[in-house]
Every structure is written in C-alpha cells, then in structure tokens.
CHARMM-style PDB file with segment names, atoms N, HN, CA, C and O in Angstrom:
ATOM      1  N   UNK     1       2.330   3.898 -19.331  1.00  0.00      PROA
ATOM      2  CA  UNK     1       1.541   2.967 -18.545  1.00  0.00      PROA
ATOM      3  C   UNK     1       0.775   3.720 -17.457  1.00  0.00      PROA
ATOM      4  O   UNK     1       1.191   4.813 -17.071  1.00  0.00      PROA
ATOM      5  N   UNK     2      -0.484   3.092 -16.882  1.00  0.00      PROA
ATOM      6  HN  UNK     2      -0.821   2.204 -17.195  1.00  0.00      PROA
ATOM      7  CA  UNK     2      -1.302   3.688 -15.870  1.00  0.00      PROA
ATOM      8  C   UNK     2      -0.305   3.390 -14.768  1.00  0.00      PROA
ATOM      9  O   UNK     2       0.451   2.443 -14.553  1.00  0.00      PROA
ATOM     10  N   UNK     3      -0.590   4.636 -14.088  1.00  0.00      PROA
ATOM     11  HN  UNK     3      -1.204   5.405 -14.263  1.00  0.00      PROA
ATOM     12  CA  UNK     3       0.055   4.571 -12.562  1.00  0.00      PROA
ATOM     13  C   UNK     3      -1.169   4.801 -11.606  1.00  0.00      PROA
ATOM     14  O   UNK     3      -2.280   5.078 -12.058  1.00  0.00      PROA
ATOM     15  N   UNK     4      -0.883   4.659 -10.095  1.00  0.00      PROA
ATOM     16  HN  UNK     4       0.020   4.434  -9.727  1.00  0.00      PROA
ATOM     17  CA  UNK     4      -1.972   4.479  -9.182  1.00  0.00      PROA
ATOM     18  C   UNK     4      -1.169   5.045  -8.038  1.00  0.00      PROA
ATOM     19  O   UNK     4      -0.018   4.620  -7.938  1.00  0.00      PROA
ATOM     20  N   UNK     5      -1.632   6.035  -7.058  1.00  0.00      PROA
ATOM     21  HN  UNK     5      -2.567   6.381  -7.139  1.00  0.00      PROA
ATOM     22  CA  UNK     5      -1.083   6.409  -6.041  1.00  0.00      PROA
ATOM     23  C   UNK     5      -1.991   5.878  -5.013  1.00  0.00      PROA
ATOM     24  O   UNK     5      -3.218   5.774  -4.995  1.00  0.00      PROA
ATOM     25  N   UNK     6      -0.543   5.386  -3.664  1.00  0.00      PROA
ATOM     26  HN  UNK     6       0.453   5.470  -3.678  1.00  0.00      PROA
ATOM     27  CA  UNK     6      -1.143   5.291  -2.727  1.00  0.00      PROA
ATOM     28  C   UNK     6      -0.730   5.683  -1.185  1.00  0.00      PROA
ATOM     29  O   UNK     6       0.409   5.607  -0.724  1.00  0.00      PROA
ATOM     30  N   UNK     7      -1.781   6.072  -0.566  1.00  0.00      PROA
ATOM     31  HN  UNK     7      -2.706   6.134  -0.940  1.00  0.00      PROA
ATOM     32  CA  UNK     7      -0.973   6.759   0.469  1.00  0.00      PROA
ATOM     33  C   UNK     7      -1.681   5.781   1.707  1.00  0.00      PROA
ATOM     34  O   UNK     7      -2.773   5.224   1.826  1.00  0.00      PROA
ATOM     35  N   UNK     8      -0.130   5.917   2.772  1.00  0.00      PROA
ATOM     36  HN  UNK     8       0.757   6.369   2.675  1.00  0.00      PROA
ATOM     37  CA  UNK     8      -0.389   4.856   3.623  1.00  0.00      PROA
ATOM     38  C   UNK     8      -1.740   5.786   4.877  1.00  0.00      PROA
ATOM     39  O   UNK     8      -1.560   6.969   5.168  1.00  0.00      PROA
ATOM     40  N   UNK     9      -2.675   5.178   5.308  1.00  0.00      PROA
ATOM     41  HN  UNK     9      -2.822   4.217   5.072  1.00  0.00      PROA
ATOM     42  CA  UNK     9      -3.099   6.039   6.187  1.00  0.00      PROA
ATOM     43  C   UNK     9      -3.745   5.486   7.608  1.00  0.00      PROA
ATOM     44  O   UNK     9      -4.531   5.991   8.410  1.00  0.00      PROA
ATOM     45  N   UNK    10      -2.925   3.978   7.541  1.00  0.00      PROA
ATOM     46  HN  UNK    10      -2.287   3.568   6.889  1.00  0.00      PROA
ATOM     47  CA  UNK    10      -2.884   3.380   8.845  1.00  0.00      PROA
ATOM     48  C   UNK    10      -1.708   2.451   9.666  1.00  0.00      PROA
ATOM     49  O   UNK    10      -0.679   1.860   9.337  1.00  0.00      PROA
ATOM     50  N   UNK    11      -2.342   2.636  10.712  1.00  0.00      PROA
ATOM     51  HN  UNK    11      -3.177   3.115  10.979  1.00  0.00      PROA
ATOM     52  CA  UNK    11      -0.703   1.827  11.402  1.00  0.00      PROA
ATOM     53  C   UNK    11      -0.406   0.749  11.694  1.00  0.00      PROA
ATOM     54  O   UNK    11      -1.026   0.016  12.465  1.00  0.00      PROA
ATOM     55  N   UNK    12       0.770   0.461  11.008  1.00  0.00      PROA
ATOM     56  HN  UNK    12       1.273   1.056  10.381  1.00  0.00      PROA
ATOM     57  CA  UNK    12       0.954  -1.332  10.882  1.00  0.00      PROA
ATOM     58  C   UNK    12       0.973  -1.713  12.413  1.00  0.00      PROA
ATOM     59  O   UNK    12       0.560  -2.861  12.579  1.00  0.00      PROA
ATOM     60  N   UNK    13       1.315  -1.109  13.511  1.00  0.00      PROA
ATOM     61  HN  UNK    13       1.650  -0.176  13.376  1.00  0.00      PROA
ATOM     62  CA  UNK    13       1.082  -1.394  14.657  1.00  0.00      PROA
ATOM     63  C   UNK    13       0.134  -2.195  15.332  1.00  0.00      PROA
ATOM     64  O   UNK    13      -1.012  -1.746  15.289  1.00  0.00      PROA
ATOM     65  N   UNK    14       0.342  -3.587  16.136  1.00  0.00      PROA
ATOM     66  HN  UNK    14       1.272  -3.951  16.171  1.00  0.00      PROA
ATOM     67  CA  UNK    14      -0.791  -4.394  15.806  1.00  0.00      PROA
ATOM     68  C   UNK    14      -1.135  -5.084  14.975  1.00  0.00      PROA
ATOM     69  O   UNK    14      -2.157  -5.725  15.220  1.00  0.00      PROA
ATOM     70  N   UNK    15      -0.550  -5.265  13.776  1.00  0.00      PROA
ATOM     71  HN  UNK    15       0.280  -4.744  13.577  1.00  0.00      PROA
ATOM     72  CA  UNK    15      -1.338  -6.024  12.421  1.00  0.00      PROA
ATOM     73  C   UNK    15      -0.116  -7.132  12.170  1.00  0.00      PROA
ATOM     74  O   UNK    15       1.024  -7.193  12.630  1.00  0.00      PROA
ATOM     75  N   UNK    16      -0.896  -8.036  11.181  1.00  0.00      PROA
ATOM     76  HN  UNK    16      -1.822  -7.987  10.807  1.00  0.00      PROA
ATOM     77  CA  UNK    16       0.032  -9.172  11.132  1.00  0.00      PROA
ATOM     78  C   UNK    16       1.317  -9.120  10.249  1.00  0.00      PROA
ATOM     79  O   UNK    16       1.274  -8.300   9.332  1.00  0.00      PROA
ATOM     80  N   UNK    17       2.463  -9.869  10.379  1.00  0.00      PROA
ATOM     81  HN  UNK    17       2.497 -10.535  11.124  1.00  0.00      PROA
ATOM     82  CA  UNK    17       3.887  -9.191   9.524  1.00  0.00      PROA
ATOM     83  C   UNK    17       3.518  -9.654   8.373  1.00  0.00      PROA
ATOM     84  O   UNK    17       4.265  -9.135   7.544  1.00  0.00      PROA
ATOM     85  N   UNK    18       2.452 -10.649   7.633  1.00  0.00      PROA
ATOM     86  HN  UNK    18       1.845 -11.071   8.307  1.00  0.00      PROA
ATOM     87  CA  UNK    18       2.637 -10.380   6.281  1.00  0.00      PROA
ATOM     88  C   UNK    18       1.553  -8.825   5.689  1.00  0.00      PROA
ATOM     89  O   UNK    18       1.463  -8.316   4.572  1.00  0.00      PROA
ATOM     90  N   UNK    19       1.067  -8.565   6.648  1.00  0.00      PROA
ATOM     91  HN  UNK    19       1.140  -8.979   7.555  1.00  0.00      PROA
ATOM     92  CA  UNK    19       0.515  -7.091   6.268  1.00  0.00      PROA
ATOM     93  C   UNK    19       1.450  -6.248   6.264  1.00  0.00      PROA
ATOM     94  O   UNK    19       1.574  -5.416   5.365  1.00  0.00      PROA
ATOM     95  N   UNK    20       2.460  -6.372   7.550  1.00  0.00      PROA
ATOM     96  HN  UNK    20       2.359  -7.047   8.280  1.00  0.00      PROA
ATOM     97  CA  UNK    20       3.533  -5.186   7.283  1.00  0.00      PROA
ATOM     98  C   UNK    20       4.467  -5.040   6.320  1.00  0.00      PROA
ATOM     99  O   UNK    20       4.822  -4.008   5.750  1.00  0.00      PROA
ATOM    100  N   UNK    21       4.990  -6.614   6.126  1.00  0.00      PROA
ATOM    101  HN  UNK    21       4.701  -7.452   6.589  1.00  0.00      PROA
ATOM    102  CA  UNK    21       5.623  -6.957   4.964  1.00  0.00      PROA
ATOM    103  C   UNK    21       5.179  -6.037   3.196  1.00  0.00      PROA
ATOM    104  O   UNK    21       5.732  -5.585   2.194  1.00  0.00      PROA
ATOM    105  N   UNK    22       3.641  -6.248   3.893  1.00  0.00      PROA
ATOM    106  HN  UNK    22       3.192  -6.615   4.708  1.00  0.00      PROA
ATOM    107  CA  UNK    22       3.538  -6.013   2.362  1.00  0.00      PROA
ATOM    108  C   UNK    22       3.424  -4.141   2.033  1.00  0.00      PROA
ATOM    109  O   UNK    22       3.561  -3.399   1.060  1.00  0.00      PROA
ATOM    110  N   UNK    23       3.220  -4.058   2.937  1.00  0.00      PROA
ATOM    111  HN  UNK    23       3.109  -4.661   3.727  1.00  0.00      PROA
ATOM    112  CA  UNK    23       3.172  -2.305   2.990  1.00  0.00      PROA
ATOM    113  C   UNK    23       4.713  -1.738   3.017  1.00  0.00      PROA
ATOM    114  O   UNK    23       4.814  -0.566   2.652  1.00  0.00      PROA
ATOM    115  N   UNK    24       6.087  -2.487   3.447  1.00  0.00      PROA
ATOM    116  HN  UNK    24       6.006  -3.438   3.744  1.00  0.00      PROA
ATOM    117  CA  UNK    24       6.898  -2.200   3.059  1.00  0.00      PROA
ATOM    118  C   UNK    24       7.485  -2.883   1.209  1.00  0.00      PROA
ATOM    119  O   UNK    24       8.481  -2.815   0.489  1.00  0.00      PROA
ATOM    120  N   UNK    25       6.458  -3.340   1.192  1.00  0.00      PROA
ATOM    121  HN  UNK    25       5.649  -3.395   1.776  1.00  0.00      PROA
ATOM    122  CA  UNK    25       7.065  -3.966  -0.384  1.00  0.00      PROA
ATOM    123  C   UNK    25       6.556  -2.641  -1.318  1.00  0.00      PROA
ATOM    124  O   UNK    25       7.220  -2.124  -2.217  1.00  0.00      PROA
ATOM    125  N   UNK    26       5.292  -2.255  -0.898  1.00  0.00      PROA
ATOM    126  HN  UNK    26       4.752  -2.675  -0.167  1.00  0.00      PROA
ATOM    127  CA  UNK    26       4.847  -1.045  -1.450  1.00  0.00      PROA
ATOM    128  C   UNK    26       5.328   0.387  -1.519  1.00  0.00      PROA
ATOM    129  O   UNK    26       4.957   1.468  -1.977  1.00  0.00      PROA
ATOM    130  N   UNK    27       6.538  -0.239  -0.703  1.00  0.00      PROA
ATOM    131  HN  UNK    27       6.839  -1.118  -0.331  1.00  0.00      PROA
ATOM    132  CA  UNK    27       7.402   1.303  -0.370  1.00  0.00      PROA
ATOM    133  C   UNK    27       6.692   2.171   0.431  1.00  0.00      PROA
ATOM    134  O   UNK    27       6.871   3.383   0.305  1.00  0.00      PROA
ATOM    135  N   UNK    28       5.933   1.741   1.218  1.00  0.00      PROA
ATOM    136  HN  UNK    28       5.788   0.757   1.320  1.00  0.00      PROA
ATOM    137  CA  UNK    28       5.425   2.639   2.632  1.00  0.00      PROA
ATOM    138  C   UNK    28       5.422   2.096   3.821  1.00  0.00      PROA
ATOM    139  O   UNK    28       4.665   1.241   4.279  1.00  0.00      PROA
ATOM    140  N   UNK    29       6.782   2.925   4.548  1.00  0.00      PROA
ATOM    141  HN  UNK    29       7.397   3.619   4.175  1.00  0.00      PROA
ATOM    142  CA  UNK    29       6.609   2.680   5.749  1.00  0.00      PROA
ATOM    143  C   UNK    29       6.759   3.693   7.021  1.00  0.00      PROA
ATOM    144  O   UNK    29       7.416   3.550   8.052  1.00  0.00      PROA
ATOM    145  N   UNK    30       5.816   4.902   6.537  1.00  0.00      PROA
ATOM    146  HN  UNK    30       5.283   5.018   5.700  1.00  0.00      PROA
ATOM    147  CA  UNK    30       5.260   5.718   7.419  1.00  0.00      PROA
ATOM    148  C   UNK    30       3.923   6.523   7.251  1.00  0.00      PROA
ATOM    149  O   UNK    30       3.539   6.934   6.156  1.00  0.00      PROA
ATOM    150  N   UNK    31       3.329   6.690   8.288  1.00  0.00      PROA
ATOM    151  HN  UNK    31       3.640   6.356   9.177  1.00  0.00      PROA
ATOM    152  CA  UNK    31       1.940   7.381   8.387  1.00  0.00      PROA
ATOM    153  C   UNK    31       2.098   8.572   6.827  1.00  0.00      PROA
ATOM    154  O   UNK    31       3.155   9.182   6.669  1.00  0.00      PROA
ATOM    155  N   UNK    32       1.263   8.694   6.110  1.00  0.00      PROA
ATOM    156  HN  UNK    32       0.404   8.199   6.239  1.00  0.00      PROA
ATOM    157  CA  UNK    32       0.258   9.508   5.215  1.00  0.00      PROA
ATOM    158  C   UNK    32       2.029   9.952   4.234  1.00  0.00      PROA
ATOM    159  O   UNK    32       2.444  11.093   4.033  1.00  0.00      PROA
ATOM    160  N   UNK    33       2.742   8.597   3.797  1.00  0.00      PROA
ATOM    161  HN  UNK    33       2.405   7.670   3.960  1.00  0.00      PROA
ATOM    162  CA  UNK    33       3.634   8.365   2.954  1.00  0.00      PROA
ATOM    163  C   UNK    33       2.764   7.993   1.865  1.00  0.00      PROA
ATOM    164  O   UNK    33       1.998   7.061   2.110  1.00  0.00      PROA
ATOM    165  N   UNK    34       2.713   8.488   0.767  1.00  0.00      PROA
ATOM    166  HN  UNK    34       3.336   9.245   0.568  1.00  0.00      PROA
ATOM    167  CA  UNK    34       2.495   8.167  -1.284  1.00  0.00      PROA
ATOM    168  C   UNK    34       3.590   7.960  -2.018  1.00  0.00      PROA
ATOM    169  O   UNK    34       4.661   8.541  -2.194  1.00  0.00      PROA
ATOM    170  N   UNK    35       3.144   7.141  -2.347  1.00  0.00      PROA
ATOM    171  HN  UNK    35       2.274   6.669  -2.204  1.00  0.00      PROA
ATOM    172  CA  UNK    35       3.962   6.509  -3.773  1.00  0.00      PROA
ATOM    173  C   UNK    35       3.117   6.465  -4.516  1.00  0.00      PROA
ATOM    174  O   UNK    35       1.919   6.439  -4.235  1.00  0.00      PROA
ATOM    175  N   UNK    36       3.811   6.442  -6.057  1.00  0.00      PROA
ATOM    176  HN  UNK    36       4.784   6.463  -6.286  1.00  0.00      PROA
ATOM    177  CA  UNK    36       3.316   6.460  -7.607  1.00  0.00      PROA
ATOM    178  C   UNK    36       3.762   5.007  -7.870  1.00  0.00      PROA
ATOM    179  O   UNK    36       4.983   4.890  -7.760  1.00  0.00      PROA
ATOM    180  N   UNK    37       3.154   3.936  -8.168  1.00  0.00      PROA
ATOM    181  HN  UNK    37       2.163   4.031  -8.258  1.00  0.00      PROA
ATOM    182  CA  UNK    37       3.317   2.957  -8.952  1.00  0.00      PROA
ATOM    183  C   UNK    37       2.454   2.607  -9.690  1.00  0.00      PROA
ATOM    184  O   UNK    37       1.283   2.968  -9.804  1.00  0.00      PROA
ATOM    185  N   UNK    38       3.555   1.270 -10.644  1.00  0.00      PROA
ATOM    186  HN  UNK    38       4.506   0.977 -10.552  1.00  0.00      PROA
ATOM    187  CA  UNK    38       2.756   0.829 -12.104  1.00  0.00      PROA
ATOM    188  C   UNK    38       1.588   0.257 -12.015  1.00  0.00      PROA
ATOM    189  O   UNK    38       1.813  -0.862 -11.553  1.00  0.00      PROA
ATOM    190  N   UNK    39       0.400   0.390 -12.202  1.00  0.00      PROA
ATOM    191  HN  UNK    39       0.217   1.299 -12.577  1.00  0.00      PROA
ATOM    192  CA  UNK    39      -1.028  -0.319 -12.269  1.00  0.00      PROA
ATOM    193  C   UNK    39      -0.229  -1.649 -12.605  1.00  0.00      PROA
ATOM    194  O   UNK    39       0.149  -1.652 -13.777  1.00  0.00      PROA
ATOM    195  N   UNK    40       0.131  -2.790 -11.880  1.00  0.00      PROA
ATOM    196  HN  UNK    40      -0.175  -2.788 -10.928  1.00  0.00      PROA
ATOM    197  CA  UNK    40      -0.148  -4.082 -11.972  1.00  0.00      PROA
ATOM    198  C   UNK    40      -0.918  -4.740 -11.546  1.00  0.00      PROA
ATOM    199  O   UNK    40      -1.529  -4.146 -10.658  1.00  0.00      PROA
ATOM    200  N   UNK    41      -1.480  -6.375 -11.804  1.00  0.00      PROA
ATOM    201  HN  UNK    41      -0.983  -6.858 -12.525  1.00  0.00      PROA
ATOM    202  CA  UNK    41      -2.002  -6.627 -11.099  1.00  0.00      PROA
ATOM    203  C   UNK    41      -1.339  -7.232  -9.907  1.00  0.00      PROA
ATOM    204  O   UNK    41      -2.012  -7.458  -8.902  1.00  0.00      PROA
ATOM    205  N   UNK    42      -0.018  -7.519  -9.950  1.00  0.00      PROA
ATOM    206  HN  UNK    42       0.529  -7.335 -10.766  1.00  0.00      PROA
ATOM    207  CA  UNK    42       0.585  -7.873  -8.504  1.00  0.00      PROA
ATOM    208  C   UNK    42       0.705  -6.667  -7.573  1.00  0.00      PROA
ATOM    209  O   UNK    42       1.284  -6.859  -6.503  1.00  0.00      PROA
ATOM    210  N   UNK    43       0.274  -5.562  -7.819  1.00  0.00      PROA
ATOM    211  HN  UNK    43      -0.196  -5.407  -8.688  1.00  0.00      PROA
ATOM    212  CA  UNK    43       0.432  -4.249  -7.342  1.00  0.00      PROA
ATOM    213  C   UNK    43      -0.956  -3.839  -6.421  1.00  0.00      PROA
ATOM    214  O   UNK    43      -0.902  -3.377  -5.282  1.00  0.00      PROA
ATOM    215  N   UNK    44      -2.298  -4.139  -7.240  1.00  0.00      PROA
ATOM    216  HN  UNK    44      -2.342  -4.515  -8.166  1.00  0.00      PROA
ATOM    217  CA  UNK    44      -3.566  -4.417  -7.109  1.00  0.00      PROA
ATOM    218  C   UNK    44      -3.628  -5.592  -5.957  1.00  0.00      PROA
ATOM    219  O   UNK    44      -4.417  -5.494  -5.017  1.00  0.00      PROA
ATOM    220  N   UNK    45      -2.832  -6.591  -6.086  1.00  0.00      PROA
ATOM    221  HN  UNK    45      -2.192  -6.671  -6.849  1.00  0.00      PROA
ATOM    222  CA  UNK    45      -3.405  -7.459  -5.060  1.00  0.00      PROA
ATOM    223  C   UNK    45      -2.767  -7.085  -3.747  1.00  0.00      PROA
ATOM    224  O   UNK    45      -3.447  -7.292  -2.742  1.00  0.00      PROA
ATOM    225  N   UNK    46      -1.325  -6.461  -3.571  1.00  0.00      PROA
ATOM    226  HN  UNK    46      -0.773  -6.293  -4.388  1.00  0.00      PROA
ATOM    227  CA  UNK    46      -0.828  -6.548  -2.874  1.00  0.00      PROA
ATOM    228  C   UNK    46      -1.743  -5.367  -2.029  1.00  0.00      PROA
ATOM    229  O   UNK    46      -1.773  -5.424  -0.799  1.00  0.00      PROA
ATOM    230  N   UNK    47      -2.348  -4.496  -2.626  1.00  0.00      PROA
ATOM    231  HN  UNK    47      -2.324  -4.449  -3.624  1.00  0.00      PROA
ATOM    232  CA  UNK    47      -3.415  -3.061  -1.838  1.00  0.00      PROA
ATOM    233  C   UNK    47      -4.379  -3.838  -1.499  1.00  0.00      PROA
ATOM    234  O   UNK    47      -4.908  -3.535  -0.430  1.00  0.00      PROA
ATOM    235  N   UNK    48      -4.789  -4.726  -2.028  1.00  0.00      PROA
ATOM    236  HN  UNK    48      -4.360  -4.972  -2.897  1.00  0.00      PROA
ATOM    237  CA  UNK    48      -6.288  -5.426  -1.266  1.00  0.00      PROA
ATOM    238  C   UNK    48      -5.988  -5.946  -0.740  1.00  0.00      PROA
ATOM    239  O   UNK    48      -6.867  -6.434  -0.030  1.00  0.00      PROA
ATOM    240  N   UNK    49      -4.402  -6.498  -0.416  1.00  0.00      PROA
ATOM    241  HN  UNK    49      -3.688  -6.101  -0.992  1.00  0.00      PROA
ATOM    242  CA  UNK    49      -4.150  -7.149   1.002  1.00  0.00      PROA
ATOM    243  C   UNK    49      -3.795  -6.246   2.109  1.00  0.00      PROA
ATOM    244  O   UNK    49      -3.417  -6.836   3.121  1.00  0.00      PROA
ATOM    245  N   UNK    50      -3.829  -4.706   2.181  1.00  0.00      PROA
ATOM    246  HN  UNK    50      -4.136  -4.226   1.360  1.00  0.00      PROA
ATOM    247  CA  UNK    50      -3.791  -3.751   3.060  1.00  0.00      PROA
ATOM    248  C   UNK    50      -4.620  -3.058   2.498  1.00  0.00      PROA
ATOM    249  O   UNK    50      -4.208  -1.940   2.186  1.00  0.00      PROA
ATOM    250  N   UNK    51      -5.848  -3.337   2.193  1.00  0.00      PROA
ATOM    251  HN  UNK    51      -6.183  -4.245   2.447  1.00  0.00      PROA
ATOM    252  CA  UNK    51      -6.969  -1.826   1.396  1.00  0.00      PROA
ATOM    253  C   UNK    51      -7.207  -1.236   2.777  1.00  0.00      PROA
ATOM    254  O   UNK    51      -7.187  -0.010   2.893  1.00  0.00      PROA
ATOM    255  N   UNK    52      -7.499  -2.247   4.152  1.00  0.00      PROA
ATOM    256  HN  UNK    52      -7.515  -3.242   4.058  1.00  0.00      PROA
ATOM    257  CA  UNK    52      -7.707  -1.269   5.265  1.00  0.00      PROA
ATOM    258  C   UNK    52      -6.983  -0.157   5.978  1.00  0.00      PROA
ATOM    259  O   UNK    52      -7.484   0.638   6.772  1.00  0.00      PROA
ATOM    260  N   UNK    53      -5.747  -0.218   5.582  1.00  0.00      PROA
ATOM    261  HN  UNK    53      -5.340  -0.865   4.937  1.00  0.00      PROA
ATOM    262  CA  UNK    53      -4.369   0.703   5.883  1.00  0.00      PROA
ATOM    263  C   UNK    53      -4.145   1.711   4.516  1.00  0.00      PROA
ATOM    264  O   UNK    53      -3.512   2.766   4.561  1.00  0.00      PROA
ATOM    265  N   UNK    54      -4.684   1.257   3.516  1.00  0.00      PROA
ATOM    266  HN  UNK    54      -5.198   0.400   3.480  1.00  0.00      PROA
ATOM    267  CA  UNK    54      -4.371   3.060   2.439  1.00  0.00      PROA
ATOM    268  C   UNK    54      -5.299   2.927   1.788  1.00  0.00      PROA
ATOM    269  O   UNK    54      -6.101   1.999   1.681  1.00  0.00      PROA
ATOM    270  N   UNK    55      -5.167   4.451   1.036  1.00  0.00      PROA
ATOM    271  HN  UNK    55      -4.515   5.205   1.122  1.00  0.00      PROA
ATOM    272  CA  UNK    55      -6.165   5.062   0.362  1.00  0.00      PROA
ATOM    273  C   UNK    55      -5.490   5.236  -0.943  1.00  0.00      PROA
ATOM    274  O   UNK    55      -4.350   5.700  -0.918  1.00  0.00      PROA
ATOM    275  N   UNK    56      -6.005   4.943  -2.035  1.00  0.00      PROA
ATOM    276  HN  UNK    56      -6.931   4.566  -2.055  1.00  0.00      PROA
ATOM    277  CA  UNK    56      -5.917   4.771  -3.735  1.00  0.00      PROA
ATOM    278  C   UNK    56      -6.552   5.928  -3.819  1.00  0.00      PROA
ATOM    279  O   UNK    56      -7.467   6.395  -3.140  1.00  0.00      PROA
ATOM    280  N   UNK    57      -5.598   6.594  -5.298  1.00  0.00      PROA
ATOM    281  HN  UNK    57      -4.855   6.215  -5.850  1.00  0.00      PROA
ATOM    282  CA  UNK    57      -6.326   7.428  -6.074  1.00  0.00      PROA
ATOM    283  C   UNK    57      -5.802   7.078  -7.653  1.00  0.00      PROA
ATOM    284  O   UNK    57      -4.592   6.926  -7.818  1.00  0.00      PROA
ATOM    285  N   UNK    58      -6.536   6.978  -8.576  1.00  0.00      PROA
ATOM    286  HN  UNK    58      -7.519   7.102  -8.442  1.00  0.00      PROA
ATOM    287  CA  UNK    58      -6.648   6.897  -9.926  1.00  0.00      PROA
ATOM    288  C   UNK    58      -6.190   5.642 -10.393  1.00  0.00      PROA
ATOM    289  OT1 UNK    58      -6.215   5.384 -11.597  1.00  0.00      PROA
TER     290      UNK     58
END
C-alpha cells in the first residue's frame, strides 16, 4: 500500500484542541517529528485539518 510521510513543523501552541487532538492522532507530538502512514482517506483528511502545522511528502 502507498504510504505518505509527515512531519510536524508547527506548534500546537495556541491552536484549537481539536487541531491538537488531531496531530496527536497522527502520532505527532513534537516539533519536526515524521511518521510513515497508510495513504487513507481518513488519514488525508485528518492532514487537511492541520495542513498548516505539517509538511507531506509522497
């Protein structure tokens, strides 16, 4: 299966808890932390609900 890395590269500090929430669902919860996960689309939505806090590659 496609995988998608993402690295966190902003601070939940300030932002609302279902943003933080969701950046710990993503398994990041520290500055310029990556993870490898499965291309889902519940995976996809959950990054466009923090696209302003990380950066995607592939």
């Amino acid at each position: 299966m496609a995988t998608v890395k993402i690295t966190q590269t902003g601070s939940p500090i300030r932002r609302t808890q279902d943003q933080r929430a969701t950046l710990i669902g993503l398994g990041l919860n520290k500055m310029h932390k990556t993870v490898e996960l499965t291309d889902t689309p519940e995976v996809r939505g959950m990054i466009r609900k923090v696209q302003h806090m990380v950066q995607v590659e592939g």
